[in-house]
N, C-alpha and C positions, 0 to 999 in steps of 0.2 A: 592403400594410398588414396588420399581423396583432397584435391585441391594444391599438387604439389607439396602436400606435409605427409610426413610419418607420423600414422596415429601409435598411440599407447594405450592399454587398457584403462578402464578409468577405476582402479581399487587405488585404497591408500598404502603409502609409500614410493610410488612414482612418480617422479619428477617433472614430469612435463612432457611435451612432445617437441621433436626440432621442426622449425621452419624450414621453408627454401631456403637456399642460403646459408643454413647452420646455427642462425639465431634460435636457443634455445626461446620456447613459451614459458611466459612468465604466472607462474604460480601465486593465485590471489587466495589466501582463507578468510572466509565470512565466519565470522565468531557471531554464534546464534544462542540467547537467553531461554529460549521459550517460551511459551503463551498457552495460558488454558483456552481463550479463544482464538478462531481465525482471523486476521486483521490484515492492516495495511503493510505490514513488515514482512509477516509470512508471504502474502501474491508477492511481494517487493522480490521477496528469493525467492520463491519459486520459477518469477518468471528469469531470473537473471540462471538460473541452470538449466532451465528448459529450452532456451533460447540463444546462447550463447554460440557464437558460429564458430567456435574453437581454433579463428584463425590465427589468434592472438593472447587470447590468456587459458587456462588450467585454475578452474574451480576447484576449492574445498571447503565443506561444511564444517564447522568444528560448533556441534551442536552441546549447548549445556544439558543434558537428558535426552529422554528420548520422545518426543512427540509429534505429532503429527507429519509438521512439515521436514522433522527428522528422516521417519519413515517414505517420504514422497521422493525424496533428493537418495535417500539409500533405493530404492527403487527405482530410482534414473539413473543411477551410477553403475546395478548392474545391466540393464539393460545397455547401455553405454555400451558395457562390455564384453555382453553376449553380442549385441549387432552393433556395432559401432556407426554400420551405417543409416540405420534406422531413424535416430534424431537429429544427425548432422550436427551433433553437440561436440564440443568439446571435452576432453576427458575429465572428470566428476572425480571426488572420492568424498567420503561423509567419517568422521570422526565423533565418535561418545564419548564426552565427557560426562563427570560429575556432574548431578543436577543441582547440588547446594550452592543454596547461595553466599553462605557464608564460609568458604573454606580457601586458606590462603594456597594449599597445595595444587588449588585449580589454576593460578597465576604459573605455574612451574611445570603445567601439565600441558597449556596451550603454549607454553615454549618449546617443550621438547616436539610438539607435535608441526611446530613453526618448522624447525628443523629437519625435520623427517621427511616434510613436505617438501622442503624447500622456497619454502613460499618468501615475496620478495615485497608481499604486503599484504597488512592486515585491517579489514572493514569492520565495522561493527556498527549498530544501532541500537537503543533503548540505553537507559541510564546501569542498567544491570552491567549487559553485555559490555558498554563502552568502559567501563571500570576495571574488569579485567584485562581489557585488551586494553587501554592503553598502559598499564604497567608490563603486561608480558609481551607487548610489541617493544617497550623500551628495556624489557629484559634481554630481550632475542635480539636485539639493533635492527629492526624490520621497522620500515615507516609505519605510520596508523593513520585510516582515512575513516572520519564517522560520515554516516549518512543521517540525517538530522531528519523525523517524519513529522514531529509536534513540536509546538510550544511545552516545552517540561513543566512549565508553570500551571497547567490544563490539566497536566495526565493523571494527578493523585489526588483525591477528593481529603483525604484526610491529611490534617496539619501536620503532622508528628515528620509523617514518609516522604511528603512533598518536600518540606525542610533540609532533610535529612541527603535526600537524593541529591535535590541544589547543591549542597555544600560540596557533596562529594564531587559533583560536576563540576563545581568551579576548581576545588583543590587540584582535579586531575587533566582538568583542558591545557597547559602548556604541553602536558605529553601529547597531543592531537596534531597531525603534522599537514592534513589537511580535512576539506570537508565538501561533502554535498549536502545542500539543502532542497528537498523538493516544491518548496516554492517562495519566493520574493522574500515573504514576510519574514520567513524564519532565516535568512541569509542578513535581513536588517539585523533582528535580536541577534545577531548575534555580532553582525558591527560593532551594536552600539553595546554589548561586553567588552568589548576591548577585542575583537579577533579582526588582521588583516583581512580585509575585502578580498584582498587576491588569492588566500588562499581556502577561499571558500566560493562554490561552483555550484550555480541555481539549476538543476534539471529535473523538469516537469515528468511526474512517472507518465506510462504511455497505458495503450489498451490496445488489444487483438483487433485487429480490421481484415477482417479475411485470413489471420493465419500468416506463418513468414516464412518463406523460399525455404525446402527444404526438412520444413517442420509439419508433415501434412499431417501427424497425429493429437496436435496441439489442437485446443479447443477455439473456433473462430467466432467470432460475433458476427452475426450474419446481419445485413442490413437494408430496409427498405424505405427511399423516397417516403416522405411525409408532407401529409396539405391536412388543412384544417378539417376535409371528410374526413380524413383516413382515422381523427381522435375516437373515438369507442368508450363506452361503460360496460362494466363488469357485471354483466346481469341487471342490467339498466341504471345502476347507482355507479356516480361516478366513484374510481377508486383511486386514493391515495396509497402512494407505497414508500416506505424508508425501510434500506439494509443499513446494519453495522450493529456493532457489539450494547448490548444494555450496561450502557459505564454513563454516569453522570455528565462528563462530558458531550456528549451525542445528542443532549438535550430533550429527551423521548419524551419525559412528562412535559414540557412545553407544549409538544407538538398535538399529544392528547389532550390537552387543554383547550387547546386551540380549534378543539372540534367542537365547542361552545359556539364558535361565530361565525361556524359554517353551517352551509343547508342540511336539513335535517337527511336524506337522503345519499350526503357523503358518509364514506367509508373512508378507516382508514386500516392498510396491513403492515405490522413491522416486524421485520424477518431481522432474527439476531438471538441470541445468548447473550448472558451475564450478570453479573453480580446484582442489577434494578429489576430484574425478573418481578421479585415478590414485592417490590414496590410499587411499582407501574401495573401489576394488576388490581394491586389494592385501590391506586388510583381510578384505574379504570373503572372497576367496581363502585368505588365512592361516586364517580361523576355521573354513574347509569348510563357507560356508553358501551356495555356490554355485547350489542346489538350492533354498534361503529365502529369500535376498533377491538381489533386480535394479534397478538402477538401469537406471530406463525412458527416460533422458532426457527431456526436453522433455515438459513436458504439451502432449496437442493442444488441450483444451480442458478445463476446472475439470469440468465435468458429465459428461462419461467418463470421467474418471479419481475421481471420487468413487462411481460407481454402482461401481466394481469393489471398492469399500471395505466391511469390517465394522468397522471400528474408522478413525479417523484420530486420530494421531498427531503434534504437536510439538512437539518433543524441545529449541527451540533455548534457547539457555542466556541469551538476551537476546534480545527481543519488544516492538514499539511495539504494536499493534493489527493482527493476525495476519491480511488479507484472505482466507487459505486457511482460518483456522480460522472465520472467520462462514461463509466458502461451506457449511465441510463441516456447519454448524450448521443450518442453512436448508436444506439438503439432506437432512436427517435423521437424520446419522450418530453416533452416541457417540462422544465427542474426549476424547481424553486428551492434557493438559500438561503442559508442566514448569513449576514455579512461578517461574518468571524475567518480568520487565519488566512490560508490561500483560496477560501472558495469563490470571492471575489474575482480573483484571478482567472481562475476556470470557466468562468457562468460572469457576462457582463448582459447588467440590468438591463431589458428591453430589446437586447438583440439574440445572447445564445440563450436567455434564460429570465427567471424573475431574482431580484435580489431582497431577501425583507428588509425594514429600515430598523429590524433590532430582532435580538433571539426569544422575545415574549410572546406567549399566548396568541395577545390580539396582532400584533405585529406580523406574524408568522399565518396566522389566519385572509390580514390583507391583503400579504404576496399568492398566497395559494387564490381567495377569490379571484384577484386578476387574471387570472390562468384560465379558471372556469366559468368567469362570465365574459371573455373572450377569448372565443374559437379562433379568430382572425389572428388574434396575436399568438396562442398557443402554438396555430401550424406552424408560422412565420419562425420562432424562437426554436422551436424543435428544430426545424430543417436545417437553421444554421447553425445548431449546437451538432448536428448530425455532422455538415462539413467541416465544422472546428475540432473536431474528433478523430476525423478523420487525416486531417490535414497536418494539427497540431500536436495530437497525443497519440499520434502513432508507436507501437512499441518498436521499431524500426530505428526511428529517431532517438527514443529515447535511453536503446542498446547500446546503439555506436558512441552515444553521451560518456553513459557510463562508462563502456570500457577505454572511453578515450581517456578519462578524469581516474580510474586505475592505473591506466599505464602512466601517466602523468606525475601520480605520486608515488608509483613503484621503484624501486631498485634495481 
């Protein structure tokens, strides 16, 4: 017993837990596509299972294959339910589905597993995931809530898929019964589709500030006061740093370009995988900045790979709400963007951060100069992106959001 509820194990098949009072927990399943890379979708779940104070709703994964963040969520589900009271979670279950993407029997299979659950609404995100769940949420009669992370017009470099995905999004958005958008912009686009305002709900994702009541094995971002002393070089050269995935989007050869119109003694490092790997080295290669910039692959973790930062940097050319650019904000670094998607939103020019005035080489190069030929303004923009982080993108805040915007559209 913990907080006046009856817990329940967290394996699938279990229905929930009761509250005080008798009101049964309300059953949410997140229908999850997969990702060869780690991105902003995966932290998205992760953090909403890890975190969840199960006072109020009953988590399920209904993962398409089995991958990573598969594995992470089935490994907090048994924990769940070997110590239940160890993460102060609410009770978890994880479900494998079929990994294909083409097969209509997977429409029939997150139905019956809607049922099983008893789940009283169903999330989804990515143009994959959203196409099964809104047919098999209007199969099951269960509301559908998408969470919207990008402009879909950004996500696929190639004409053919980009197309092809639109259509299908447009064909299938009246079955969408409500939505969250993680920042401003994408809550317009979708206005000005044709989708009621009302039923679409702007919640900025959040980041770890010390950790949340109850969750002392979560990983915290730890953080220290900044002043223009405290800026530092990495072995005396200052250093640039960009995370995120190597996708055309994320703009990486820009930014390596834009090592052209900086001092010769900048660096720069970009931690990430993906599909631009052998591009962006050939680039590197071609420009002879083999000596400035490395692609480090794989962050090991957000917090080593930020201390080695005097500047962070993201260059990408379309941004829902940037989880690497609040880390590096709360951590205390001067960030410099490009003014695409939500990152405007995040990062305002001159006070939490630098904004460029366009996603190009030299452009991208101007905002980063400003940062490093003023100390004064670097401390200045750090400190206050540190308490906008702290203040605004709390995952705290941006918990009680969501599950407020679930229960809202649940049954």
């Amino acid at each position: 017993m913990a907080s006046g509820v009856l817990e329940v194990e967290a394996r699938s098949g279990e229905r929930g837990r009761v509250a005080t009072g008798g009101a049964a927990m309300k059953t949410v399943a997140m229908l999850y596509s997969g990702g060869r890379q780690w991105g902003g979708i995966e932290t998205y779940l992760l953090h909403l299972f890890r975190l969840n104070d199960g006072q109020r709703v009953r988590l399920v994964l209904l993962s398409m294959g089995d991958w990573d963040l598969t594995r992470a969520v089935a490994a907090l589900a048994e924990q769940a339910a070997s110590e239940p009271s160890g993460l102060g979670a609410a009770p978890i279950a994880c479900r494998v589905l079929s990994s294909r993407r083409v097969r209509l029997r997977t429409i029939g299979d997150i139905r019956e597993a809607l049922g099983a659950e008893g789940a009283k609404l169903l999330v989804s995100q990515g143009v994959v995931a959203n196409a099964y769940a809104r047919l098999a949420a209007r199969a099951a009669r269960v509301p559908h809530l998408v969470v919207v992370h990008s402009d879909l017009a950004n996500d696929y470099p190639r004409l053919l898929p980009r197309l092809l995905y639109r259509w299908v999004d447009r064909l299938l958005r009246p079955l969408t019964d409500r939505y969250i958008t993680v920042a401003a912009f994408l809550k317009e686009r979708l206005v000005a589709a044709g989708i009621d305002p009302d039923r679409v709900r702007v919640i900025y994702n959040g980041v770890a500030v010390g950790g949340l009541p109850g969750h002392e094995d979560f990983p915290r971002q730890t953080t220290t006061k900044v002043a223009p002393a405290d800026l530092r070089t990495q072995g005396g050269r200052p250093t640039l740093v960009s995370i995120g995935r190597l996708h055309p989007v994320k703009n990486f050869d820009s930014l390596v370009r834009a090592m052209k119109w900086l001092p010769e003694e900048v660096v720069l490092e970009i931690w990430g995988s993906g599909p631009e790997e052998d591009r962006l080295r050939a680039l590197i290669d071609t420009l002879g900045f083999g000596g400035r910039v490395k692609l480090c692959g794989e962050a090991p973790g957000v917090e080593p790979v930020l201390a080695r930062a005097d500047v962070y940097v993201q260059p990408s050319r379309s941004e829902g709400c940037s989880f690497a650019v609040m880390e590096a904000m709360l951590a205390g670094k001067p960030v410099v963007v490009a003014p695409c998607g939500g990152m405007p939103e995040q990062v305002k020019d001159g006070l939490t951060g630098v904004v460029a005035s366009g996603t190009g080489p030299e452009e991208l190069a101007a905002a980063i100069r400003r940062v490093l030929d003023d100390q004064s303004l670097a401390g200045r923009v750090a400190q206050a992106a540190q308490e906008t982080a702290r203040l605004d993108f709390s995952l705290e805040r941006w918990l009680e959001e969501t599950v407020s915007a679930f229960l809202e559209a649940a049954r």
